[in-house]
N, C-alpha and C positions, 0 to 999 in steps of 0.2 A: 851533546847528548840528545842522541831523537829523543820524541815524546809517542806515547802510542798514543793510534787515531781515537777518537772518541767515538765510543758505540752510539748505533742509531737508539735517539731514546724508546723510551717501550711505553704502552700506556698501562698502567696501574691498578685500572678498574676493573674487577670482579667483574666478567661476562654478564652474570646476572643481573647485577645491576645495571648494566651496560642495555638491554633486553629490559627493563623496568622502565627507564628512560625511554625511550623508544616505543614503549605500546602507551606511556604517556601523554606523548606527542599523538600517540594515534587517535586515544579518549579525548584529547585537544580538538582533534582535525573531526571527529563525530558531530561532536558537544557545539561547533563552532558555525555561526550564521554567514563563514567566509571559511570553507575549509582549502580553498586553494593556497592559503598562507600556510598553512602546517603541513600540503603535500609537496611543498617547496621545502619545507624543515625537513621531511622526511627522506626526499630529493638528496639534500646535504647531508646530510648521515649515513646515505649509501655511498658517498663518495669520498667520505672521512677515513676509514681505515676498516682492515679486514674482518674486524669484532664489529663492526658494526653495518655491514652487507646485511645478513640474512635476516636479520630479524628488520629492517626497514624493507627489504624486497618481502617480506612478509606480508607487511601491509599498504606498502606502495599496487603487490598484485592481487590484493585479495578479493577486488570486485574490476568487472571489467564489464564496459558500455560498447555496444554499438552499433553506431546510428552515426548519420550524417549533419552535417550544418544543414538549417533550412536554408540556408544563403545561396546554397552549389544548386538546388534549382534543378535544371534538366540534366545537369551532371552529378546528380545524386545518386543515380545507379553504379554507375564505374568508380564513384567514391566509396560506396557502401561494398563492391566486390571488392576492392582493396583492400580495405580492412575485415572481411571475412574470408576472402580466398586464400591466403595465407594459413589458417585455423584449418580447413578442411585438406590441404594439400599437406597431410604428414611426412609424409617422405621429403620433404620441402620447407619446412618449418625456419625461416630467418632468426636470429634474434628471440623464439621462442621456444630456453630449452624445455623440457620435463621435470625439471626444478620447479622453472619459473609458471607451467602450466598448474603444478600442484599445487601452488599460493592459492589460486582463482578459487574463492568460496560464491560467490558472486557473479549470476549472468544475467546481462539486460541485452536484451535485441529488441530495436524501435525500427520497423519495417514499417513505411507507407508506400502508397500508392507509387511514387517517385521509386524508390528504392527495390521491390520485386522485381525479379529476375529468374528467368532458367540459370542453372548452375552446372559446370562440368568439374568432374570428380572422376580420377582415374579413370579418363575414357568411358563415365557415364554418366546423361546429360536427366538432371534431376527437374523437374517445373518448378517447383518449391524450393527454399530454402532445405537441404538434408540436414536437421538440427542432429540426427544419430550419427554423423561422421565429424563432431566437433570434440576434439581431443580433451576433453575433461571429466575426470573420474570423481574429485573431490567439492562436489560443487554443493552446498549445504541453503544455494536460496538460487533460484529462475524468475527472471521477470520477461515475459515475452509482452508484442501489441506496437498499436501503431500510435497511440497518443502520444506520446513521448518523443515520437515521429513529428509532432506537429501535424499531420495529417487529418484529414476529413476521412480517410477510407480505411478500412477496416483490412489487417493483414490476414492473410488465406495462409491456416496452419496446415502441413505434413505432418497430421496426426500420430502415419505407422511410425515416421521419422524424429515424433515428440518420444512418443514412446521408448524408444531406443533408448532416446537420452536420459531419459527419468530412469531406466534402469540401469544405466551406466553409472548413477550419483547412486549410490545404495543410504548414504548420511544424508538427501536432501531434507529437509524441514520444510522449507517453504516454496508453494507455486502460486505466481499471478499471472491471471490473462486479460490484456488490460482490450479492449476493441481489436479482436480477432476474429476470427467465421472459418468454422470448422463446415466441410460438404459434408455431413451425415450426422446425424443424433448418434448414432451407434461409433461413432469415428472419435467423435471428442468423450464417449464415454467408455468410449476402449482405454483412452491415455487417461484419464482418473481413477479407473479400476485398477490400474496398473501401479496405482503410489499405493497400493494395500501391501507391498512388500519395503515396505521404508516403514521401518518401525519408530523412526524421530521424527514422520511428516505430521504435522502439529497445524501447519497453518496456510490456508486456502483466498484465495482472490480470485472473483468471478465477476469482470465490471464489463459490462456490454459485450457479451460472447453468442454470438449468433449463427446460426444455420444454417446453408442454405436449401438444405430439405426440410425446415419448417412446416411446410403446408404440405406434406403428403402424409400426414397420418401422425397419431400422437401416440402410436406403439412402441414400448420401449423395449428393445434386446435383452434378454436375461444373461447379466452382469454375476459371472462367479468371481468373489473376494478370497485369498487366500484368510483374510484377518482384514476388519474395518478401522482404518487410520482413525483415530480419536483425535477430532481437530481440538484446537486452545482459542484458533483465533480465524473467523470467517468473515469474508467482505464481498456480500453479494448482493451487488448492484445491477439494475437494468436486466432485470431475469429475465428468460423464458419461465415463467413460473410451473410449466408442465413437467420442467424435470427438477423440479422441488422435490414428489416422492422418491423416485430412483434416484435422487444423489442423497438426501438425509430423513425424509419422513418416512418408507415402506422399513417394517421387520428387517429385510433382506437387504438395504439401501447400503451406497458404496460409501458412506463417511458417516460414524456416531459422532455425536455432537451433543452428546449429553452430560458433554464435562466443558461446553464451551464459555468462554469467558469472556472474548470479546466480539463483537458482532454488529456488525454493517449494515444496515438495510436503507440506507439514503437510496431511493431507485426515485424516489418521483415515479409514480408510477401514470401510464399510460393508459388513455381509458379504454383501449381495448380489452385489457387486464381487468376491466370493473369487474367483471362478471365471475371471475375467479378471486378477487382479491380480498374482497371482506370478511367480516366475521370469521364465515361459515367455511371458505377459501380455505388454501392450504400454507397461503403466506405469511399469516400471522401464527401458523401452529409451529413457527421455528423456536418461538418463545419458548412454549410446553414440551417442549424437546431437550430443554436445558434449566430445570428448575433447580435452584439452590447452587448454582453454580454462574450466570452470569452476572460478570460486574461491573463488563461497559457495553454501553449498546449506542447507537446511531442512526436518527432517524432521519428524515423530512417531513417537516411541516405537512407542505403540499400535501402529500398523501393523506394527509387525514383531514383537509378543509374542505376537498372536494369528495371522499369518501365515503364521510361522516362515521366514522371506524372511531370509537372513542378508546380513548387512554388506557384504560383498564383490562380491555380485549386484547391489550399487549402486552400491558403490564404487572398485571398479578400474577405471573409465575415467577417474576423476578423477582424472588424477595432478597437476594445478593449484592441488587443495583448498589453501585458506588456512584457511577457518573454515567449521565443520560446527556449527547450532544442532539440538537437539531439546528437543524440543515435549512435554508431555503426561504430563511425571515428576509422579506421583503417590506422596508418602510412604505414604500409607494404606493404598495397594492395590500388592500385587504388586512391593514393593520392591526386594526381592531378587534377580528376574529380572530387573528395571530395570539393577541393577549391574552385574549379569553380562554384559545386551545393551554396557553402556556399555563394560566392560571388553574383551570380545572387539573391540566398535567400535573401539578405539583400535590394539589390535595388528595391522588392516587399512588402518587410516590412512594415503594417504600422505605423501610424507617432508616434503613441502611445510607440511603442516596443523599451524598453531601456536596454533588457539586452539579451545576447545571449549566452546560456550556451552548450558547447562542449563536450560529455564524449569521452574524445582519448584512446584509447588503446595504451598505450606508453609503451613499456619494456625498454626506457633508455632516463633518461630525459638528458643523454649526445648528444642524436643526436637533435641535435637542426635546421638545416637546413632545415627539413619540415616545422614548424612551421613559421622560418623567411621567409620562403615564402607566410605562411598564410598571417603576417605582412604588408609585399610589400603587397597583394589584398586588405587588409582590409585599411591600410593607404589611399588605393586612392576611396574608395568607402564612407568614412563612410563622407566627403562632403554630401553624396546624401542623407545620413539615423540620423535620431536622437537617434542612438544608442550608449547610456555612457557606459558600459560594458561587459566585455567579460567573462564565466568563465571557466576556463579549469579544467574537472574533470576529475582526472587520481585516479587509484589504486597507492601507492607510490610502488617504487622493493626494496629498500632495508629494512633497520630497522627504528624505530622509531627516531633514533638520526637522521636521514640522513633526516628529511621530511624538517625542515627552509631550508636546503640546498636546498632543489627540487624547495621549493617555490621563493629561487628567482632566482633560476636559469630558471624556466617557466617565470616568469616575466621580465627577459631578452632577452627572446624569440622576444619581441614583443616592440621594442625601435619604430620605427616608429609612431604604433600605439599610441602608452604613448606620446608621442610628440606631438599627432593631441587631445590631452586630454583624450582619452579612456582609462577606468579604467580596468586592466587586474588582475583579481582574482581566483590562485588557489585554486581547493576544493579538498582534500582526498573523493575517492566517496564510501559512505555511503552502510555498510554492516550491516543489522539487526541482530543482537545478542539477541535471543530468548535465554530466561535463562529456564532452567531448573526448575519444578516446583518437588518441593520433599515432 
């Protein structure tokens, strides 16, 4: 008596939940100080079975890098066209269909010095990178610049050819330009005028974006907006402070910023910038631009030891403040005046701000005697402030066995403090690990 063959089994599981599993793994691979282990989980789950394809190429392609190894060196050009000549040659596309380009919510390009190039595109040859001919419609964040690059030089954008792109993504939310140099004021303020039609663009980054028509004149082009992008969240570092009015202070300016919530200004500023920066200056009016609305903000120290710009000239519109980080504490130099800015900081505070976060430059969490004198000011001040914690972000010196040990040794720093109930929290401070796209 035959037997009949036995059916291939089937899996069992509700797709949904199949898709639940799986953006899991993805909040895993977010959440995780080593996401390269869960983009190998995510890896094997595209290769499990057919229910479970789409939704791991979901988020296997949802952001895409790139940028070369620093390691290729003088062969960082020809590596860098490899991996975007492809992207620009549509008709030609390997390996990447129309599927897989609509995943891409996510673009980083790290261009240095090594990496620029002329580019040829259907028989025509481009000097810049043409970001307008990169086959991506659905793209919801842009990260351009060359830090990321490792680079010391700054990447030279194709503004007309930025532009394109920004209106190709109609859903983008988010633009950073991390050390790039746009040729004209009018050129980089064509392509910001242009996110006035992105009605989700919410959040802005401006870290060292320089000019190179700076010094012919400080006349700015009249910018018509169909409608001003209402930002949430601004990080603008290393300014030309000249075009603080026409991007957020003038009536007519290309971004309101009067619902902003969170907000950057760690620039360390430069003392050419004195003469504009204080008080009276237009740098601190970003504040009064956004009263009853902001709730984190980020300074530097530095800017206000050599300044003399007190706390208050920045801080009384915020009556929102939840958390105030600064920037640029240095044990070595100038300590003391460090404390005392910290200390007067706090009794300006308002009643809102519960948490106060430090980045120290510490090369030895053995010297502890600076900090126990943070201790002593903040023990007798924080009577005056409703402020429940403190956090101290240091880089760790030694290896990774040696950080529980940092962490309570920082936390012994501060017995006074912990006594009057403030909660003192060390953080390892946060280095982006841009992986490598191959």
């Amino acid at each position: 008596m035959e037997t009949e063959p036995t059916p291939p089994s089937q899996l069992l599981l509700p797709q949904e939940l199949i898709d639940t599993l799986i953006d899991w793994i993805q909040d895993l691979r977010q959440d995780s100080s080593v996401p390269q282990d869960f983009t190998s989980t995510l890896k094997a789950c595209s290769l499990t079975c057919k229910a479970f394809l789409p939704q791991a190429q979901k988020h296997l392609f949802r952001e895409l890098i790139l940028r070369t190894n620093p390691r290729d060196h003088y062969r960082a050009t020809d590596k860098f066209r490899q991996r975007v000549q492809p992207l620009l040659d549509r008709d030609h596309l390997t390996g990447l269909s129309p599927e897989l380009l609509s995943h891409v919510r996510k673009l980083t390009v790290c261009e240095g010095h090594l990496t620029q190039t002329d580019w040829h595109v259907n028989g025509e040859r481009h000097w810049l990178l043409p970001f307008g001919l990169l086959p991506f419609t659905a793209l919801t964040e842009i990260e351009l610049g060359s830090k990321n690059a490792r680079s010391s030089y700054d990447s030279e954008i194709d503004g007309q050819s930025l532009s394109m792109l920004l209106r190709n993504n109609s859903s983008l939310e988010t633009l950073h330009l991390d050390s790039v140099t746009f040729r004209k004021r009018s050129e980089m303020l064509s392509v910001l005028s242009s996110l006035s039609q992105h009605v989700n663009f919410h959040n802005l980054g401006l870290i060292s974006v320089h000019i190179q028509d700076a010094l012919l004149g400080i006349d700015m082009p009249v910018i018509s907006c169909v409608q001003r992008p209402r930002l949430k969240k601004l990080d603008f570092r290393d300014p030309d402070d000249r075009l603080l009015g026409v991007l957020f202070l003038n009536p007519d300016s290309i971004f309101d910023i009067s619902g902003l919530q969170t907000l950057d200004l760690s620039t360390q500023l430069k003392p050419i910038m004195s003469q504009t920066a204080p008080e009276d200056g237009n740098y601190p009016k970003i504040l009064s631009r956004c009263p009853g609305s902001l709730t984190r903000l980020c300074l530097d120290v530095r800017d206000f030891l050599w300044m003399g710009v007190t706390a208050m000239d920045y801080l009384q519109d915020a009556t929102e403040l939840e958390l105030l980080e600064l920037k640029g504490l240095s044990i070595c130099h100038g300590w003391t005046r460090q404390i005392e800015f910290i200390v007067t900081l706090i009794s300006a505070l308002p009643s809102k701000l519960h948490c106060l976060s430090l980045h120290a430059d510490i090369q030895d969490v053995h010297l502890f005697a600076p900090f126990m004198q943070l201790d002593w000011k903040l023990s007798t001040t924080l009577p005056l402030s409703d402020l429940k914690e403190v956090r101290i972000v240091f880089k760790p010196c030694g290896d990774s066995g040696e950080w529980e040990t940092d962490i309570e040794r920082i936390v012994n720093w501060f017995p006074l403090s912990r006594k009057r109930g403030l909660l003192i929290t060390p953080e390892r401070s946060k280095r982006r690990d841009l992986r490598l796209v191959k």
